[in-house]
mmCIF file of the N, C-alpha and C atoms, coordinates in Angstrom:
data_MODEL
# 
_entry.id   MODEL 
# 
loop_
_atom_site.group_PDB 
_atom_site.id 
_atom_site.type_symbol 
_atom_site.label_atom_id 
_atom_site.label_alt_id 
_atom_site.label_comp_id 
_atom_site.label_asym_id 
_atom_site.label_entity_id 
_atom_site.label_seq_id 
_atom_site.pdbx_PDB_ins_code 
_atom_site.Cartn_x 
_atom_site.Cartn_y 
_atom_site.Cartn_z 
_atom_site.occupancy 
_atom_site.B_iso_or_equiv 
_atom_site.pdbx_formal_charge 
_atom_site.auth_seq_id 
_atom_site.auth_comp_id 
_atom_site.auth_asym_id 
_atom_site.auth_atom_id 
_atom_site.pdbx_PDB_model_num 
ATOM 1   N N  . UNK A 1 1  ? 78.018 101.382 141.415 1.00 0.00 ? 1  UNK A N  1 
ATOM 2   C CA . UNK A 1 1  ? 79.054 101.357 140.408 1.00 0.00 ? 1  UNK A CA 1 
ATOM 3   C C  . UNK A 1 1  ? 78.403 101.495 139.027 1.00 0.00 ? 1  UNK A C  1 
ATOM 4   N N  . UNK A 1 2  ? 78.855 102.410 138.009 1.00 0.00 ? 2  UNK A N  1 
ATOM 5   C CA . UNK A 1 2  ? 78.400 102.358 137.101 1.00 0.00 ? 2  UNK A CA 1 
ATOM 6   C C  . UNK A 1 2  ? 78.488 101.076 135.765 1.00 0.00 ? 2  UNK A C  1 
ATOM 7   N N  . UNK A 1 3  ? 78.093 100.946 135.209 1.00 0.00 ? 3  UNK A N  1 
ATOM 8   C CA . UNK A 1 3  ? 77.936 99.952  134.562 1.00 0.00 ? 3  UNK A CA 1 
ATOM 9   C C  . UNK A 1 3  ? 78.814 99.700  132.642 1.00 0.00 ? 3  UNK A C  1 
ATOM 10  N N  . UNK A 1 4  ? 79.087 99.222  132.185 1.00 0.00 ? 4  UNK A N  1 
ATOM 11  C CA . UNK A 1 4  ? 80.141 99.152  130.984 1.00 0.00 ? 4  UNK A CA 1 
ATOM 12  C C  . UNK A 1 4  ? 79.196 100.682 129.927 1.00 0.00 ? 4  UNK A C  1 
ATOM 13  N N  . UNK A 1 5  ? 78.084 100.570 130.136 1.00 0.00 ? 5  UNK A N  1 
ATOM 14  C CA . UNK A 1 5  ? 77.389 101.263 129.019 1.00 0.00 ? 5  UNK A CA 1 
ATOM 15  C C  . UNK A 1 5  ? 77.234 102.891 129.962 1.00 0.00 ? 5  UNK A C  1 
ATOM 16  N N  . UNK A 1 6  ? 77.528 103.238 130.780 1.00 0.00 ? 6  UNK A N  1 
ATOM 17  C CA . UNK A 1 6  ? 76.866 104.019 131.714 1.00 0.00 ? 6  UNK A CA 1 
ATOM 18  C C  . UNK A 1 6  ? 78.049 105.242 131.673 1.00 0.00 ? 6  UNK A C  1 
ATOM 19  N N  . UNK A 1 7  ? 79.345 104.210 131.772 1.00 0.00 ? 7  UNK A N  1 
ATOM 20  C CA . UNK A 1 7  ? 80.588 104.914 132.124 1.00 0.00 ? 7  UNK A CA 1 
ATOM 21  C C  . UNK A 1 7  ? 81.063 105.888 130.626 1.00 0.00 ? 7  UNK A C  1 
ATOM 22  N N  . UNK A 1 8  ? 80.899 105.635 129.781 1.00 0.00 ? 8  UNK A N  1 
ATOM 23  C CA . UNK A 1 8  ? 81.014 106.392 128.456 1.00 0.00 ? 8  UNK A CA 1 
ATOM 24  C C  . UNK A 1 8  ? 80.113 107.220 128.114 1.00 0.00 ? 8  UNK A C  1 
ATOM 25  N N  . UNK A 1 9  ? 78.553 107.342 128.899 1.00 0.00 ? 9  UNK A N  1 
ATOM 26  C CA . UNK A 1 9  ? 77.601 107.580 128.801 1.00 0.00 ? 9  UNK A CA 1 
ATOM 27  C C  . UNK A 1 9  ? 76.347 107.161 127.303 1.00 0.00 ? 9  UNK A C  1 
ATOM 28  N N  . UNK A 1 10 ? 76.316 106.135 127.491 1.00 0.00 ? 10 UNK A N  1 
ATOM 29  C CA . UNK A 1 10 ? 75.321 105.620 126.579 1.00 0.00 ? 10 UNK A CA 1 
ATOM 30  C C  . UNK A 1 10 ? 74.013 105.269 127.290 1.00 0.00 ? 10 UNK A C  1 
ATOM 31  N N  . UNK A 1 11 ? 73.061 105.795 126.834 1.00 0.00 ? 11 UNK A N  1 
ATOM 32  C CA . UNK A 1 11 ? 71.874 105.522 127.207 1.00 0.00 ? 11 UNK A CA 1 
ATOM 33  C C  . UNK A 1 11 ? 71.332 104.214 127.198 1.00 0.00 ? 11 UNK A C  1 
ATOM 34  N N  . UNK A 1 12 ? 70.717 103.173 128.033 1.00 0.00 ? 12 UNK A N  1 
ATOM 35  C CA . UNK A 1 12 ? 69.803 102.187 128.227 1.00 0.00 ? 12 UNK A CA 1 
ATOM 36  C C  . UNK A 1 12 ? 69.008 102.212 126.973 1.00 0.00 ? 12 UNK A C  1 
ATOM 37  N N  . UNK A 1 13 ? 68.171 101.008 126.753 1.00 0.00 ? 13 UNK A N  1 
ATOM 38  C CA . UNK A 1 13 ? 67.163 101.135 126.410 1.00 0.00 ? 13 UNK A CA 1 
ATOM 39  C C  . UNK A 1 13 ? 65.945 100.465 126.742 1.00 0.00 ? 13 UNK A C  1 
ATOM 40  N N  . UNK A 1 14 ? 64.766 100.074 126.507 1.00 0.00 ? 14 UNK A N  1 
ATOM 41  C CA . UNK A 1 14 ? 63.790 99.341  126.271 1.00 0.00 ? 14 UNK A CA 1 
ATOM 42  C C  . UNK A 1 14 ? 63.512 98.608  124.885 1.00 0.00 ? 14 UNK A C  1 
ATOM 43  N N  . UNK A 1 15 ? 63.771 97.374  124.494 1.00 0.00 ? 15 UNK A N  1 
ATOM 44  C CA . UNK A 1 15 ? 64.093 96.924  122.927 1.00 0.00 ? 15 UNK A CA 1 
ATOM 45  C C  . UNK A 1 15 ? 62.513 96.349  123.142 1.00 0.00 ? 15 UNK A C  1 
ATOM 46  N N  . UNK A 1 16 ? 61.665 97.186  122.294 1.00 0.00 ? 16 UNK A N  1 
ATOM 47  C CA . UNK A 1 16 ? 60.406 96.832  121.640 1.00 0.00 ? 16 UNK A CA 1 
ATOM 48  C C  . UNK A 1 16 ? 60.147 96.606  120.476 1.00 0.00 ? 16 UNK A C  1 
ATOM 49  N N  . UNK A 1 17 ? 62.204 95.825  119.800 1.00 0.00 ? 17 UNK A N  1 
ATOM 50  C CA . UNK A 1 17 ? 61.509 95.525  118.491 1.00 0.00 ? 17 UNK A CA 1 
ATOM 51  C C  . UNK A 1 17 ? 62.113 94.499  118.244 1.00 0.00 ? 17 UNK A C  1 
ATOM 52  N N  . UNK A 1 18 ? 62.365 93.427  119.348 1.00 0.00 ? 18 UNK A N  1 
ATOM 53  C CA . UNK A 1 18 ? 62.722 92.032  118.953 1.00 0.00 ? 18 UNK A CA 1 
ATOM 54  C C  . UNK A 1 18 ? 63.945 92.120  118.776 1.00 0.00 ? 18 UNK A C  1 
ATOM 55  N N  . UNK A 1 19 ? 64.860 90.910  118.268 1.00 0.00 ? 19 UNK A N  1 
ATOM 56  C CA . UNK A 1 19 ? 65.964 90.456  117.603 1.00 0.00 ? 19 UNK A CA 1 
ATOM 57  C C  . UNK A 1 19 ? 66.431 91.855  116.387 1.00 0.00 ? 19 UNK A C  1 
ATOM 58  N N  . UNK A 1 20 ? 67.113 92.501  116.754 1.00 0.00 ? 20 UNK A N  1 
ATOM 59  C CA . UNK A 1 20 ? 67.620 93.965  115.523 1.00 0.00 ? 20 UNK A CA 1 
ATOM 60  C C  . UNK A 1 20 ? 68.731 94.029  116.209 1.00 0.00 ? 20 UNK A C  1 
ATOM 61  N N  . UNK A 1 21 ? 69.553 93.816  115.728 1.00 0.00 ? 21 UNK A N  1 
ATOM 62  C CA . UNK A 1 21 ? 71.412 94.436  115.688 1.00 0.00 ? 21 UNK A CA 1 
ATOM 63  C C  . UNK A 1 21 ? 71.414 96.079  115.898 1.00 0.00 ? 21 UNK A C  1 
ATOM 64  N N  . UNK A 1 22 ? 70.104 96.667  115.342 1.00 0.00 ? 22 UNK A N  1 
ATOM 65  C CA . UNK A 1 22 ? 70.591 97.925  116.091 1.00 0.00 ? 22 UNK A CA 1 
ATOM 66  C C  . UNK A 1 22 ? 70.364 98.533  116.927 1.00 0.00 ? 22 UNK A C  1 
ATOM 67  N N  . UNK A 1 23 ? 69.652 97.354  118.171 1.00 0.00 ? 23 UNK A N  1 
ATOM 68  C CA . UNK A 1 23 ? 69.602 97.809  119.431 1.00 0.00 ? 23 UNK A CA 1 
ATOM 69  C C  . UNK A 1 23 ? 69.972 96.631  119.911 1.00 0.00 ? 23 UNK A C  1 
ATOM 70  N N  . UNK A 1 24 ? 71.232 96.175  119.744 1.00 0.00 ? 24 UNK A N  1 
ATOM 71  C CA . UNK A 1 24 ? 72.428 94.976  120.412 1.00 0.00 ? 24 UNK A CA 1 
ATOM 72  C C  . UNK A 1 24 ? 71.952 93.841  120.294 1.00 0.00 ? 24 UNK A C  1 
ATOM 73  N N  . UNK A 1 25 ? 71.233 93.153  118.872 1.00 0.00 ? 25 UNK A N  1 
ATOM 74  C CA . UNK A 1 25 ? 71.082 92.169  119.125 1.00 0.00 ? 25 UNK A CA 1 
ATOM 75  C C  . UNK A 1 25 ? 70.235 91.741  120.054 1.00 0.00 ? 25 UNK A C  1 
ATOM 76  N N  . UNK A 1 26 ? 70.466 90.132  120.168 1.00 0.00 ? 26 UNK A N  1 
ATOM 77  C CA . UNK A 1 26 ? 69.577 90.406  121.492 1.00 0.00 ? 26 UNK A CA 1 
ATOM 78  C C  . UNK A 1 26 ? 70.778 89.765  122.865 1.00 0.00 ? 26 UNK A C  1 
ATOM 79  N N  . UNK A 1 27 ? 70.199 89.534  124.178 1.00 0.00 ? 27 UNK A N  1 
ATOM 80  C CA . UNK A 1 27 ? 70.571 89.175  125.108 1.00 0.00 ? 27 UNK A CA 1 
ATOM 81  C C  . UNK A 1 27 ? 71.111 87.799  124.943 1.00 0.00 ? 27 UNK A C  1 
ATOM 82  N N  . UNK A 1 28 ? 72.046 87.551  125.487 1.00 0.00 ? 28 UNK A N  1 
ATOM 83  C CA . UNK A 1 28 ? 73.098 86.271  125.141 1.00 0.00 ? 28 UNK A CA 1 
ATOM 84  C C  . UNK A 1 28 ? 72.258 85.338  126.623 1.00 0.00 ? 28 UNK A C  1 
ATOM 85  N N  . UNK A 1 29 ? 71.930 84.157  126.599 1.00 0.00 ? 29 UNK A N  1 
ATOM 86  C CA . UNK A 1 29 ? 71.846 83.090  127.265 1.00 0.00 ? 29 UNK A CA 1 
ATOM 87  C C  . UNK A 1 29 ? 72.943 83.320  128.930 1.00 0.00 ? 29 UNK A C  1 
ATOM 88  N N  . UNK A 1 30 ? 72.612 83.309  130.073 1.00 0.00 ? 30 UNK A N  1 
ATOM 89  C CA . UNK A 1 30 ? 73.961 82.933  130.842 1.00 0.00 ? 30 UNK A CA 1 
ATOM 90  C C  . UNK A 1 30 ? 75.181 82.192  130.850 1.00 0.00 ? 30 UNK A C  1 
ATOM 91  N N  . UNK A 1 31 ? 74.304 80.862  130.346 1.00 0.00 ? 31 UNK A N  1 
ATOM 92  C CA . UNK A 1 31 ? 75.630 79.803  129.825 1.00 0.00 ? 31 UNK A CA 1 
ATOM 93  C C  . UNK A 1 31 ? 76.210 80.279  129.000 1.00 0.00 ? 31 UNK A C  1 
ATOM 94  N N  . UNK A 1 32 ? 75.584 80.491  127.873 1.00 0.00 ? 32 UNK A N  1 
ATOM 95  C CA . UNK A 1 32 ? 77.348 81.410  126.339 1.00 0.00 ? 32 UNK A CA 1 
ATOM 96  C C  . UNK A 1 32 ? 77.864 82.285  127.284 1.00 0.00 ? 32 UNK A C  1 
ATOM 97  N N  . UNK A 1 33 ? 77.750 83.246  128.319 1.00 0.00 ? 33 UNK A N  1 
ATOM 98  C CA . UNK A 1 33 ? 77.847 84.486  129.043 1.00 0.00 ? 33 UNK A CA 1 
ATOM 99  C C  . UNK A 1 33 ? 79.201 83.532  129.733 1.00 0.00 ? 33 UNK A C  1 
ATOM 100 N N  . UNK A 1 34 ? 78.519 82.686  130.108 1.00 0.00 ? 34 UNK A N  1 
ATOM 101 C CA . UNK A 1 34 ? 79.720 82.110  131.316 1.00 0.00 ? 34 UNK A CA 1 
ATOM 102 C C  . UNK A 1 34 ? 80.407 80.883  130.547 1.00 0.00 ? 34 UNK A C  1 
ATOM 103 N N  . UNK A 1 35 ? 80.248 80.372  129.501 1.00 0.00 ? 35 UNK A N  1 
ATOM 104 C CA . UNK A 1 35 ? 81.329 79.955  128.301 1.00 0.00 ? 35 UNK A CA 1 
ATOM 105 C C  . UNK A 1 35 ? 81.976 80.612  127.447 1.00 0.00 ? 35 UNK A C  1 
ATOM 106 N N  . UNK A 1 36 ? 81.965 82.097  127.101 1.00 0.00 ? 36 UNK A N  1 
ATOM 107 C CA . UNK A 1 36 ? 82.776 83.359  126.649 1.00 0.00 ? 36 UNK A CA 1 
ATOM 108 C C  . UNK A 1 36 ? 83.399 83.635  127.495 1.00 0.00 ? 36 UNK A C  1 
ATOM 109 N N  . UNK A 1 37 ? 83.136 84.018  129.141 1.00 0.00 ? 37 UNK A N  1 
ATOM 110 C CA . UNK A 1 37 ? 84.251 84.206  130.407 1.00 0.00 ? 37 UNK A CA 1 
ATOM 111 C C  . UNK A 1 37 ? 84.923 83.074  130.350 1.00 0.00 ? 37 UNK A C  1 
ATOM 112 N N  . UNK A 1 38 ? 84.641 81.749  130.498 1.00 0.00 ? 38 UNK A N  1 
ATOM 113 C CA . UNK A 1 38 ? 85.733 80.697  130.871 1.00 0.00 ? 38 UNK A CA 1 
ATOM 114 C C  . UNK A 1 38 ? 86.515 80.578  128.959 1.00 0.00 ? 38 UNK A C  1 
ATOM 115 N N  . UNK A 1 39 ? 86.485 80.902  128.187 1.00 0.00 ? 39 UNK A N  1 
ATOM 116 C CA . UNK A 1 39 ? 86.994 80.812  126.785 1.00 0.00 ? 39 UNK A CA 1 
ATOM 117 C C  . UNK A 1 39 ? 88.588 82.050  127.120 1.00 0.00 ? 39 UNK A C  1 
ATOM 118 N N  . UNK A 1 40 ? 87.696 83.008  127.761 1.00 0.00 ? 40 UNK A N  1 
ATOM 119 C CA . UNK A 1 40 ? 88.453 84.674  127.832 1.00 0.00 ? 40 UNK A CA 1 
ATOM 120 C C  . UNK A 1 40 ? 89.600 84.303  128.844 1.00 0.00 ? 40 UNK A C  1 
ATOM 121 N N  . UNK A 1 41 ? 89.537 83.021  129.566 1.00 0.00 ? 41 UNK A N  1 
ATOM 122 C CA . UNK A 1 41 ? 90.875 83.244  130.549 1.00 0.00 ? 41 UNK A CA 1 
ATOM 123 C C  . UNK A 1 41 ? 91.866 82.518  129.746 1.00 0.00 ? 41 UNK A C  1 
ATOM 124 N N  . UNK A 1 42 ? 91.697 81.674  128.832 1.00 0.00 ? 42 UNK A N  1 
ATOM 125 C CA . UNK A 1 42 ? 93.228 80.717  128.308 1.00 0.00 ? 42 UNK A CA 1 
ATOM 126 C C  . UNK A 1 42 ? 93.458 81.080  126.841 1.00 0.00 ? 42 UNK A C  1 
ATOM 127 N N  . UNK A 1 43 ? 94.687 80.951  126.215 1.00 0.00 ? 43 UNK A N  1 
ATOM 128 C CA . UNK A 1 43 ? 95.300 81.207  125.104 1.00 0.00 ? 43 UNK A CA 1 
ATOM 129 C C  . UNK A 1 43 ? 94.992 79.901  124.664 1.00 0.00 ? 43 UNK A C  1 
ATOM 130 N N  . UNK A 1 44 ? 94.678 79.943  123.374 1.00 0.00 ? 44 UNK A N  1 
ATOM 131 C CA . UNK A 1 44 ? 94.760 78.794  122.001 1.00 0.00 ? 44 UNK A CA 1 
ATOM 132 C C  . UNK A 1 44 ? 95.247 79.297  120.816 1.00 0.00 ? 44 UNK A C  1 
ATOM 133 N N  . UNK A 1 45 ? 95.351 78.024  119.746 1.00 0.00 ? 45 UNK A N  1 
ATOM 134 C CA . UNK A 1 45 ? 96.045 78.784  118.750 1.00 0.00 ? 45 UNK A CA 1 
ATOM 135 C C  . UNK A 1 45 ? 95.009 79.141  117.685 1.00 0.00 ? 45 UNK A C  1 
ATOM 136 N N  . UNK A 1 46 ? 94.287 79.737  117.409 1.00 0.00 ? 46 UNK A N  1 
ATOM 137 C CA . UNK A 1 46 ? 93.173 80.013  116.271 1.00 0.00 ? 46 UNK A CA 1 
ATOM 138 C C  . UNK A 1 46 ? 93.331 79.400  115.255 1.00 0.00 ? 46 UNK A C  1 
ATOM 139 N N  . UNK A 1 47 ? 93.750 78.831  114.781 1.00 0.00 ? 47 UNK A N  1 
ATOM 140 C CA . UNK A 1 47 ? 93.985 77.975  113.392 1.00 0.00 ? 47 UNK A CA 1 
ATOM 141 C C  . UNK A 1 47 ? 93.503 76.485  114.214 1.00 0.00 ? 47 UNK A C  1 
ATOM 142 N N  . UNK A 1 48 ? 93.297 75.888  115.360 1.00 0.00 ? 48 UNK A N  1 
ATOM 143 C CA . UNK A 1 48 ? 92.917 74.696  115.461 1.00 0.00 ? 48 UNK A CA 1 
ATOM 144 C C  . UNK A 1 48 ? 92.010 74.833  116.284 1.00 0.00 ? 48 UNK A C  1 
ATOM 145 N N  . UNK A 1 49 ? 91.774 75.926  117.106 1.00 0.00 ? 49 UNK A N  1 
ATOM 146 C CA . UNK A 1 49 ? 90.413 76.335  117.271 1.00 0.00 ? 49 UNK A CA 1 
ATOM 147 C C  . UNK A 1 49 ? 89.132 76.388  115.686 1.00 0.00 ? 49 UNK A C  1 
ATOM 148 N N  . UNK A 1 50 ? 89.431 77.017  114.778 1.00 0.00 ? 50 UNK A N  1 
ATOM 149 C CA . UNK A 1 50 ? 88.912 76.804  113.514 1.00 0.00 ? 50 UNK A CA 1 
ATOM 150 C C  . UNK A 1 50 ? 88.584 75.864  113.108 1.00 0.00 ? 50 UNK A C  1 
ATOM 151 N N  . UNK A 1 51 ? 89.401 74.829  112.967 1.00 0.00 ? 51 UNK A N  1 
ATOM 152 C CA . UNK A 1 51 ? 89.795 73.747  112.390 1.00 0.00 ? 51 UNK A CA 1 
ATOM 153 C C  . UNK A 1 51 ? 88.739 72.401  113.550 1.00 0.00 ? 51 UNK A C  1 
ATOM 154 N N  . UNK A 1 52 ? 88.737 72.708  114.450 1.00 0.00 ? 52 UNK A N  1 
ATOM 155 C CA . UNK A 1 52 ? 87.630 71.518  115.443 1.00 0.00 ? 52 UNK A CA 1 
ATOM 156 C C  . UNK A 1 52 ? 86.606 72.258  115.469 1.00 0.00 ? 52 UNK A C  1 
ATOM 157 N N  . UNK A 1 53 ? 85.870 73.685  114.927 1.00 0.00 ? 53 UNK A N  1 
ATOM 158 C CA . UNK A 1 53 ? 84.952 74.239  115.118 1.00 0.00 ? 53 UNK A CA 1 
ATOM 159 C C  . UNK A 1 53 ? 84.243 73.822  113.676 1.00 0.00 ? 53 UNK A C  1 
ATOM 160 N N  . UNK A 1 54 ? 84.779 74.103  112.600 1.00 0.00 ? 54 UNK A N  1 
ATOM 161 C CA . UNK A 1 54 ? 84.566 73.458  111.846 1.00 0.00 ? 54 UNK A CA 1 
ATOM 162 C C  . UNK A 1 54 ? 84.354 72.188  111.310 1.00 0.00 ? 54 UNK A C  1 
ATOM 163 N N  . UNK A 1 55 ? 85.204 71.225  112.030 1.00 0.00 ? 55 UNK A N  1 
ATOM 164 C CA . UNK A 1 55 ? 84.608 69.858  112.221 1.00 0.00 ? 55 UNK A CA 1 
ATOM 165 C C  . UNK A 1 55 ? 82.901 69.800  113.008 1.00 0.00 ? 55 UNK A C  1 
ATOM 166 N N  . UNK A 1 56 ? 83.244 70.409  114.111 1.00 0.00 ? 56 UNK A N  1 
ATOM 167 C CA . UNK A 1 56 ? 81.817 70.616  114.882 1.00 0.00 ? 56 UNK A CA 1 
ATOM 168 C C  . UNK A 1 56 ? 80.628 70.751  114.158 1.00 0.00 ? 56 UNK A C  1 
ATOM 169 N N  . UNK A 1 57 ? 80.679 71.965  113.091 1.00 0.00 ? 57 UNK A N  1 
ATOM 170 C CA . UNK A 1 57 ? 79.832 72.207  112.295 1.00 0.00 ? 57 UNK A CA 1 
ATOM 171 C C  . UNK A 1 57 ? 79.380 71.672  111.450 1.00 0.00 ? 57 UNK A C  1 
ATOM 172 N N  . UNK A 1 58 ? 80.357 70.667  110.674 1.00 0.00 ? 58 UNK A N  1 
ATOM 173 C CA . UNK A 1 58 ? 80.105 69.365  109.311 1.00 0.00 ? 58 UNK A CA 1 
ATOM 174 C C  . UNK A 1 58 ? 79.184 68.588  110.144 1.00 0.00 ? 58 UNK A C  1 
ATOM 175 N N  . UNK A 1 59 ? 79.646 67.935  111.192 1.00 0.00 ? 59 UNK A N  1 
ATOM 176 C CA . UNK A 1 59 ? 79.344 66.852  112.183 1.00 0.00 ? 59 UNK A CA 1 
ATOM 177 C C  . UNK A 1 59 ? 77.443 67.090  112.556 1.00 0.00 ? 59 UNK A C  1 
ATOM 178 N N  . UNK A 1 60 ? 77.306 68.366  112.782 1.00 0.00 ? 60 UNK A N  1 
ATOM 179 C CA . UNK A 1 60 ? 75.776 68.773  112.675 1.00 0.00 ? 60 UNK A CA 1 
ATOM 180 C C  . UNK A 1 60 ? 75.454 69.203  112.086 1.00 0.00 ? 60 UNK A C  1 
ATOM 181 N N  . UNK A 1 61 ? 75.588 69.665  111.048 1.00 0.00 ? 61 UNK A N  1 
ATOM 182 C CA . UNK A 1 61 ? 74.962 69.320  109.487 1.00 0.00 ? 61 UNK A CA 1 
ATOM 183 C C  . UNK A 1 61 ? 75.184 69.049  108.473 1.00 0.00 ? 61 UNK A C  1 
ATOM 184 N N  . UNK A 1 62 ? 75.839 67.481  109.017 1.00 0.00 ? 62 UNK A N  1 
ATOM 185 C CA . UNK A 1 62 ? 75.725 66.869  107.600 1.00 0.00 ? 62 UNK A CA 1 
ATOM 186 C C  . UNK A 1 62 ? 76.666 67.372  106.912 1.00 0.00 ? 62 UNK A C  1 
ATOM 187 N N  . UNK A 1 63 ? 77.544 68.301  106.832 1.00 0.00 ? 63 UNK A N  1 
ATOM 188 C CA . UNK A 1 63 ? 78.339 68.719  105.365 1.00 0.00 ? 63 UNK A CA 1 
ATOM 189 C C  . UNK A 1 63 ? 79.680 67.268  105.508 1.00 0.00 ? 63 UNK A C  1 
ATOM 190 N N  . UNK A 1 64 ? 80.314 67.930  104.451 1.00 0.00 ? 64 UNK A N  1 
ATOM 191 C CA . UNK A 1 64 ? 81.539 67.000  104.257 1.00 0.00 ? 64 UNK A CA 1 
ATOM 192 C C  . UNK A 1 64 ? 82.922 67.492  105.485 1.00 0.00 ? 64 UNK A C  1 
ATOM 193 N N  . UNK A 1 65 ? 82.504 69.107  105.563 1.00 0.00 ? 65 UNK A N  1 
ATOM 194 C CA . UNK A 1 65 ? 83.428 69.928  105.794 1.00 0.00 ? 65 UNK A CA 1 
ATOM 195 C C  . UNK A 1 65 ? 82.712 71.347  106.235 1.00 0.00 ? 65 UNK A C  1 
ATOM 196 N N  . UNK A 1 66 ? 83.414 72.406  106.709 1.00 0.00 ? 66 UNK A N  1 
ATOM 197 C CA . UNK A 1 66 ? 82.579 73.989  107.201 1.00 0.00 ? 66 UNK A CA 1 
ATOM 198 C C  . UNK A 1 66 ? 84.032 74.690  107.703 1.00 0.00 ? 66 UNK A C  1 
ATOM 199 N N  . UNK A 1 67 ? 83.641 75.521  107.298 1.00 0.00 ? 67 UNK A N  1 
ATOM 200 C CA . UNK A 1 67 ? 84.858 76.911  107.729 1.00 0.00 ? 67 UNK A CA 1 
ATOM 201 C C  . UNK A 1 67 ? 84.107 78.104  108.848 1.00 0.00 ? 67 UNK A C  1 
# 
C-alpha cells in the first residue's frame, strides 16, 4: 500500500540536517503520535481547550497566566 507521501508522489528523504522545518521538522515521539490519534476521535470546544492549556502552561512556568 502506498503510503500518505507516496500517493501524491512526493519523494522520501534522508534528513542529514537535523531539526529544519524544511525537511518536516523532525519525527514526532509515538506517544504525541498516539495522543494526536486519541485527541482526533472527540469534539471539544476550543475556547476551553485554550483556556486549560494555558493554565497548563502558567502552572510550568511560573507565569501568572499564557495564551
Amino acid at each position: 500500500m502506498a503510503s500518505n507521501y507516496e500517493r501524491p508522489g512526493v519523494r522520501r528523504i534522508i534528513n542529514a540536517m537535523g531539526t529544519a522545518t524544511e525537511v518536516g521538522g523532525i519525527q514526532m515521539p509515538r506517544e504525541v503520535v498516539a495522543a494526536m490519534a486519541e485527541a482526533a476521535a472527540d469534539y471539544v470546544e476550543l475556547a476551553e481547550l485554550h483556556e486549560r492549556a494555558g493554565e497548563a502552561i502558567a502552572r510550568h512556568t511560573g507565569a501568572e497566566a499564557a495564551t
